[in-house]
Residue frames as qw, qx, qy, qz and C-alpha x, y, z in Angstrom:
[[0.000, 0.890, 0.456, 0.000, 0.00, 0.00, 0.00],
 [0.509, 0.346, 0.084, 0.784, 0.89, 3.33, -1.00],
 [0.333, -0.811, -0.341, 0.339, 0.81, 6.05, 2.02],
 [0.413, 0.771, 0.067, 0.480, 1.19, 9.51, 1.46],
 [0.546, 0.232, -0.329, 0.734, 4.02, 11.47, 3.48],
 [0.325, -0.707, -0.533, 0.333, 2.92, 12.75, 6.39],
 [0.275, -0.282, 0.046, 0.918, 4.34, 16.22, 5.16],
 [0.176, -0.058, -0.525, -0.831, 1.95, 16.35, 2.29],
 [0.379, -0.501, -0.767, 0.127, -1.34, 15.06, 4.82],
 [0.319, -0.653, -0.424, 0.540, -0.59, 18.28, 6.70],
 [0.104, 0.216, -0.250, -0.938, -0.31, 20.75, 3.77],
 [0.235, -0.304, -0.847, -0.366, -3.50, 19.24, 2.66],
 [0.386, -0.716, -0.566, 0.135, -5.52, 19.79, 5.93],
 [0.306, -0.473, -0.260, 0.784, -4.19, 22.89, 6.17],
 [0.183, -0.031, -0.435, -0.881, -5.18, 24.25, 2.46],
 [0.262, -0.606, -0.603, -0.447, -8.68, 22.87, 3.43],
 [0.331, -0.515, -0.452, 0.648, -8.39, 24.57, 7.11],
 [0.076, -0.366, 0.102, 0.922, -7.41, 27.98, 5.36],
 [0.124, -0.160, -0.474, -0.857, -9.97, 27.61, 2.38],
 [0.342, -0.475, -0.799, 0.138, -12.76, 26.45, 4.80],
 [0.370, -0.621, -0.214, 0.657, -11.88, 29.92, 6.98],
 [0.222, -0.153, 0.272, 0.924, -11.75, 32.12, 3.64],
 [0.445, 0.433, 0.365, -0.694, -14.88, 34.67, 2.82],
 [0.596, 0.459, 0.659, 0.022, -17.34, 33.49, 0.10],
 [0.217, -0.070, 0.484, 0.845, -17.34, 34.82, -3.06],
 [0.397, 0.670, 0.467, -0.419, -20.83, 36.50, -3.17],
 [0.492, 0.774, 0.246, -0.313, -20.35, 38.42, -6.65],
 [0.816, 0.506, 0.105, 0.258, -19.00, 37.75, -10.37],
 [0.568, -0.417, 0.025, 0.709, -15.34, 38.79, -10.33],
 [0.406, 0.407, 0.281, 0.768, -16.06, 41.52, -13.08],
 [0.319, -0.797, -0.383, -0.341, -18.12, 43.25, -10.31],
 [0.757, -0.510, -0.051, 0.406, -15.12, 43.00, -7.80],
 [0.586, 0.387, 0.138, 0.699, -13.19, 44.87, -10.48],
 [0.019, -0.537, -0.122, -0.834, -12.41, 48.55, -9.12],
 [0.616, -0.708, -0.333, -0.094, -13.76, 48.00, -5.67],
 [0.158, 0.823, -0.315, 0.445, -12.00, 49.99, -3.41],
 [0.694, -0.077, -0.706, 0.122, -9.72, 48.11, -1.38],
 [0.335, -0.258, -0.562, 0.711, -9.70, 50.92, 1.40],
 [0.222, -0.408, -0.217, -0.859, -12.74, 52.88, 2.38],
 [0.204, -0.101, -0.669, 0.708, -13.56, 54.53, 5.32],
 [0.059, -0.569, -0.691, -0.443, -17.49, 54.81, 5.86],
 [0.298, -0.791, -0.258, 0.468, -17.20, 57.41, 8.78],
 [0.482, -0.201, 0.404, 0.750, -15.10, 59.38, 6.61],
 [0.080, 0.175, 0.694, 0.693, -17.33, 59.53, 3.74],
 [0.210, -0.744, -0.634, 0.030, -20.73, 59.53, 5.81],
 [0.343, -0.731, -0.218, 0.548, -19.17, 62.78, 7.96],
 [0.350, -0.262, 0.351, 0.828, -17.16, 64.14, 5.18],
 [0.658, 0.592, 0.435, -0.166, -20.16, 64.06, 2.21],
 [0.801, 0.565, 0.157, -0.120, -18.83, 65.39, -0.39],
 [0.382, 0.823, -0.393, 0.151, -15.05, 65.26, -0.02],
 [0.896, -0.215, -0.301, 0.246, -12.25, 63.40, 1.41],
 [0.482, -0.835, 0.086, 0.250, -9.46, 64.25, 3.50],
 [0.552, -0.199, 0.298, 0.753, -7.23, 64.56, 0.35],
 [0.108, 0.403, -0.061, -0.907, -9.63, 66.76, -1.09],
 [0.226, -0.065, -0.719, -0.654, -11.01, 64.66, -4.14],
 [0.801, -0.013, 0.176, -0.572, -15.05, 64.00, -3.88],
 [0.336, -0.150, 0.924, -0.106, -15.94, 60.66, -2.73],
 [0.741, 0.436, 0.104, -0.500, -18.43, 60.69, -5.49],
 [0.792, 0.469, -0.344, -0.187, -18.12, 57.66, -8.38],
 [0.074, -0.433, 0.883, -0.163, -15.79, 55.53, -5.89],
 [0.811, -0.058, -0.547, -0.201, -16.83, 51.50, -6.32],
 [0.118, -0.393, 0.741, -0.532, -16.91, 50.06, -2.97],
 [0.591, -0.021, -0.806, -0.020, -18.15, 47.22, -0.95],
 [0.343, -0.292, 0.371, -0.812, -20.94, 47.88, 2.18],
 [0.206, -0.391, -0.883, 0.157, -22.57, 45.38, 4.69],
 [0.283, -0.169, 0.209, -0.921, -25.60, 46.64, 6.45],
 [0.110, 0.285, 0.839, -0.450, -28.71, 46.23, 8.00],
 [0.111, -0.538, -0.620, -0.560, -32.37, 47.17, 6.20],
 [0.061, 0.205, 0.470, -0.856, -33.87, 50.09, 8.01],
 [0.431, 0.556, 0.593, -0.392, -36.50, 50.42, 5.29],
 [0.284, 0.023, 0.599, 0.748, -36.73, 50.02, 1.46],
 [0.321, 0.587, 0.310, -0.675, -39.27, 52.34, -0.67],
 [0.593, 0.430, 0.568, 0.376, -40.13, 51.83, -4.60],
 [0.258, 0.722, -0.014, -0.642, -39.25, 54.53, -7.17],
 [0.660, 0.661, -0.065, -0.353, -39.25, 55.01, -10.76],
 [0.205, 0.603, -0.769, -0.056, -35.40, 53.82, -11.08],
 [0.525, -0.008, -0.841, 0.129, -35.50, 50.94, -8.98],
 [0.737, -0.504, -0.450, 0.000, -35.67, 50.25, -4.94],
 [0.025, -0.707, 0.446, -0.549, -34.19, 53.14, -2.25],
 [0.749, -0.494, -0.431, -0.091, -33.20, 51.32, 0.27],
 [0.150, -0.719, 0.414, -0.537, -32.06, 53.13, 3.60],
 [0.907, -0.176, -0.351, 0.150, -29.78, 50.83, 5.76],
 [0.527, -0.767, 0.361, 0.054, -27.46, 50.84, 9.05],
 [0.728, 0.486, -0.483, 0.018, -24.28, 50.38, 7.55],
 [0.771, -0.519, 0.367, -0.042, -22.68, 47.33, 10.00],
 [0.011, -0.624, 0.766, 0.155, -18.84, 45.85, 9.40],
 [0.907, 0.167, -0.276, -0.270, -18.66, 42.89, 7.31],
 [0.488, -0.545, 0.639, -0.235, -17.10, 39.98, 9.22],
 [0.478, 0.356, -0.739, -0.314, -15.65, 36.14, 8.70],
 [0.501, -0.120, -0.846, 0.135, -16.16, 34.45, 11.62],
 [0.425, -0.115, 0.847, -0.297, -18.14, 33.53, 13.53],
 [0.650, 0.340, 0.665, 0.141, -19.76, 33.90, 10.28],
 [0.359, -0.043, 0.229, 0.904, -19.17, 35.38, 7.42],
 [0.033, 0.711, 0.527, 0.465, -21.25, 39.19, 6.51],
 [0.174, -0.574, 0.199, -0.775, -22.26, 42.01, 8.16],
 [0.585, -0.255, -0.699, 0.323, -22.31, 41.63, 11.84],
 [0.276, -0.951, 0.022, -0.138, -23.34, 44.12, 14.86],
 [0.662, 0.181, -0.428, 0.589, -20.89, 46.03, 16.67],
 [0.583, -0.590, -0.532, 0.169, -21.49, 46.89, 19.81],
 [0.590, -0.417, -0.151, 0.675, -18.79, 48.86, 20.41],
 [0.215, 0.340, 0.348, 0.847, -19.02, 51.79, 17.56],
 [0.092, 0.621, 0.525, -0.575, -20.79, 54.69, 18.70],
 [0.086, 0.462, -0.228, -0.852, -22.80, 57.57, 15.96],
 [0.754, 0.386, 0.231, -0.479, -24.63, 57.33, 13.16],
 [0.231, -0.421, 0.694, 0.537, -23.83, 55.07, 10.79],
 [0.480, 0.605, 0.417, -0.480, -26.72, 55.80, 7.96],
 [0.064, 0.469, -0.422, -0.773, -26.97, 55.74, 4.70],
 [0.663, 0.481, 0.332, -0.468, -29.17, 55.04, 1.38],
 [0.113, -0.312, 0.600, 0.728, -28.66, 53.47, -1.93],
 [0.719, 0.384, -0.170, -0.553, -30.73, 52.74, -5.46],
 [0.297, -0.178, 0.879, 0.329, -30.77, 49.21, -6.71],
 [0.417, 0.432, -0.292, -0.744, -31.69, 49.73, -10.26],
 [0.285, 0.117, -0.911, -0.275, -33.39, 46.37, -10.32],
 [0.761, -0.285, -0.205, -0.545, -36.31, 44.16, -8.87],
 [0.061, 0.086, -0.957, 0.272, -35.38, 41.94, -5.35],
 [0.535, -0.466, -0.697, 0.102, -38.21, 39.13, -3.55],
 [0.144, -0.736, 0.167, -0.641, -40.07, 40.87, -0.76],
 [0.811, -0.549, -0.181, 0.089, -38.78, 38.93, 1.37],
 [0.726, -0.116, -0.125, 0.666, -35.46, 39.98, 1.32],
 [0.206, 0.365, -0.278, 0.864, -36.54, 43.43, 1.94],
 [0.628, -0.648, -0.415, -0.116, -37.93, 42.93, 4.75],
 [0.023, -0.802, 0.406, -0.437, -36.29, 45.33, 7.48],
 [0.522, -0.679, 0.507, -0.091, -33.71, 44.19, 9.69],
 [0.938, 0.249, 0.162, 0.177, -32.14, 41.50, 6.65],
 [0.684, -0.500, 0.284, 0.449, -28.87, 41.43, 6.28],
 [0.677, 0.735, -0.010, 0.024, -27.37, 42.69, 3.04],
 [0.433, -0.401, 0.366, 0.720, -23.49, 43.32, 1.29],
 [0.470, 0.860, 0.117, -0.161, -23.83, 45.61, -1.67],
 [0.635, -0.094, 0.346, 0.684, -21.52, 46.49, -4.63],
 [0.237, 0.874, 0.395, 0.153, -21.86, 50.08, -6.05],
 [0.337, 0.404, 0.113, 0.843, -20.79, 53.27, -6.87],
 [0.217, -0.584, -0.482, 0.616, -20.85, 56.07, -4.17],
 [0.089, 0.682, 0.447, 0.571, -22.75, 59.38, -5.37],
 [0.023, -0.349, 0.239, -0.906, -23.65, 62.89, -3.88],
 [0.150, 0.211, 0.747, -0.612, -25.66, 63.05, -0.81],
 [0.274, -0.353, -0.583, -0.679, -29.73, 62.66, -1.51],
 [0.552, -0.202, 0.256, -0.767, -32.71, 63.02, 0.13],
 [0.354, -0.097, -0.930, -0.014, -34.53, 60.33, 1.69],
 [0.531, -0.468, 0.044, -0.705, -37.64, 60.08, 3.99],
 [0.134, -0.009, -0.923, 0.362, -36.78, 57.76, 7.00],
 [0.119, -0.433, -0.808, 0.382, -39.81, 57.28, 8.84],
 [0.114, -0.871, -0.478, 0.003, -41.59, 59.97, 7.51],
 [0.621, -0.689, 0.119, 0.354, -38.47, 62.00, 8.36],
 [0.629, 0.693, -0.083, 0.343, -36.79, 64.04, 5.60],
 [0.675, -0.524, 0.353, 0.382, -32.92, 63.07, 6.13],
 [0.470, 0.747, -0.458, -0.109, -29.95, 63.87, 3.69],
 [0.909, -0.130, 0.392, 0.054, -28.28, 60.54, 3.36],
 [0.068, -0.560, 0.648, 0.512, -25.02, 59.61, 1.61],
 [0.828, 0.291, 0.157, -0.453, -26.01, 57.64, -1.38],
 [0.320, -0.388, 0.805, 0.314, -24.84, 54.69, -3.64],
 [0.684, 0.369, -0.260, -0.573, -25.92, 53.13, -6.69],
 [0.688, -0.273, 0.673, -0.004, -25.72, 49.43, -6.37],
 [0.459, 0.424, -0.644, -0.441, -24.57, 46.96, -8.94],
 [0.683, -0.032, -0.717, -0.137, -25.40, 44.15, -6.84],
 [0.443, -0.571, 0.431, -0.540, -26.62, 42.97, -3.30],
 [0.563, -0.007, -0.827, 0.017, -26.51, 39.69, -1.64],
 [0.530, -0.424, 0.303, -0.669, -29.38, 39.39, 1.34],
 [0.272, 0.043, -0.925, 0.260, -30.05, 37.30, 4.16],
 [0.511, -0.516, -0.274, -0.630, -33.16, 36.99, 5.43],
 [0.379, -0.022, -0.742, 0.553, -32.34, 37.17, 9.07],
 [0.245, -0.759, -0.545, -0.260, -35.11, 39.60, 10.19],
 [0.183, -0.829, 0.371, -0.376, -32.65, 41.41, 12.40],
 [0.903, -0.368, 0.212, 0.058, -30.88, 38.23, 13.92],
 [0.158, -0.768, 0.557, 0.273, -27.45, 37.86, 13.54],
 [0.578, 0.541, -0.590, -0.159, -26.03, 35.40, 10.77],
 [0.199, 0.392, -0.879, 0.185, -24.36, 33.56, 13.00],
 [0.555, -0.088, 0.456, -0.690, -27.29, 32.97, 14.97],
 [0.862, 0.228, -0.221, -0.395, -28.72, 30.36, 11.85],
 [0.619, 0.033, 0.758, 0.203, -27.30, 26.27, 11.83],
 [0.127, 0.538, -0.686, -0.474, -25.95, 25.08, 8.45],
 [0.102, 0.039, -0.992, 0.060, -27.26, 21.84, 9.50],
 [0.441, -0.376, 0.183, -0.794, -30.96, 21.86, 9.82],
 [0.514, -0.196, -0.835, 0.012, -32.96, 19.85, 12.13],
 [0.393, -0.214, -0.627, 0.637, -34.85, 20.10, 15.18],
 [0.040, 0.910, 0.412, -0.010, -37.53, 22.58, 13.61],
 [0.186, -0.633, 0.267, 0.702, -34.97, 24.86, 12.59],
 [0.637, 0.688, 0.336, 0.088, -35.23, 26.09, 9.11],
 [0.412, -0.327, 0.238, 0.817, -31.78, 27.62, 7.21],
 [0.133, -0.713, -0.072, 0.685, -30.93, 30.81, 6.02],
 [0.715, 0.452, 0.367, 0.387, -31.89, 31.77, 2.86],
 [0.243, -0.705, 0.216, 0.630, -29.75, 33.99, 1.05],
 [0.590, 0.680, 0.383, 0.206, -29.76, 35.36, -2.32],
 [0.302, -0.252, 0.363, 0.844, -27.49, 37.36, -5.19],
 [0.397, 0.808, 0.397, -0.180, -29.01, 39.98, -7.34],
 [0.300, -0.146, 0.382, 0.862, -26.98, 41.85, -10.04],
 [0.428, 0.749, 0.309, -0.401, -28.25, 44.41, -12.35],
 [0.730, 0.209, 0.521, 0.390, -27.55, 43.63, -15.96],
 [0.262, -0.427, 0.205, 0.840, -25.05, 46.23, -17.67],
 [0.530, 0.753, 0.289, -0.263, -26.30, 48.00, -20.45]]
């Protein structure tokens, strides 16, 4: 019998350790293209329409978790005004509270497309891929707010209802029922 080298057993179980422990790939790598790899949403929220080298944070691709605060139909597509929350790997992987942050951390985009209402159902998880734009109006509650804004190119929700990702089993059973989650893109013109 032919046994493999215990050297090559343990690079093995480690490449599935490390690929096991690496974040999904929620959206098509031509959408990943151009995402900024550093971007600071306190910055941008506080700053609106400039950064702290001066250029406008307008037309920057970037990459936001959040929380659904509350989504509204117009002519373009679907405003939807979310708590933006840090996107995390483990204990699972997405947006995730943080307890510790303090301030607002608002903001609104357009996804120029058509999602399931279930997945806007407030307090679902989301990660978005879009293009950051000039502050807009928005009517929170009834509540006219000036909100930074984004144009998505693509979201990817969880229907958690406000529960935390991690909170679902992989495994169901036991009258548990798993997390669905879904990818939307809006087809380029």
């Amino acid at each position: 019998m032919n046994l493999m080298p215990l050297s090559t057993l343990m690079a093995l179980i480690l490449c599935a350790e490390l690929s096991g422990c690496a974040a999904k790939t929620l959206f098509p790598p031509e959408v990943m293209e151009k995402v900024s790899p550093i971007f600071h949403f306190e910055a941008w929220r506080d700053a609106g329409p400039s950064n702290e080298s001066g250029k406008s944070d307008a037309g920057i691709k970037v990459q936001l978790g959040g929380r659904i605060v509350q989504t509204t139909m117009d002519g373009k597509g679907i405003v939807i005004v979310a708590e933006q929350l840090p996107i995390v790997n483990h204990p699972a992987y997405g947006p995730t509270e943080d307890n510790k942050r303090t301030g607002d951390h608002e903001f609104a985009f357009l996804y120029p497309g058509e999602l399931e209402a279930l997945d806007l159902m407030k307090g679902n998880r989301f990660i978005i891929v879009g293009t950051t734009t000039s502050r807009r109006p928005v009517l929170v509650n009834g509540i006219p707010k000036t909100e930074p804004f984004l144009i998505a190119d693509c979201i990817h929700v969880w229907q958690t209802g406000g529960a935390e990702i991690a909170e679902f089993k992989e495994d169901v059973g036991g009258g548990l029922s798993p997390l669905q989650e879904k990818t939307y893109c809006v087809a380029k013109k």
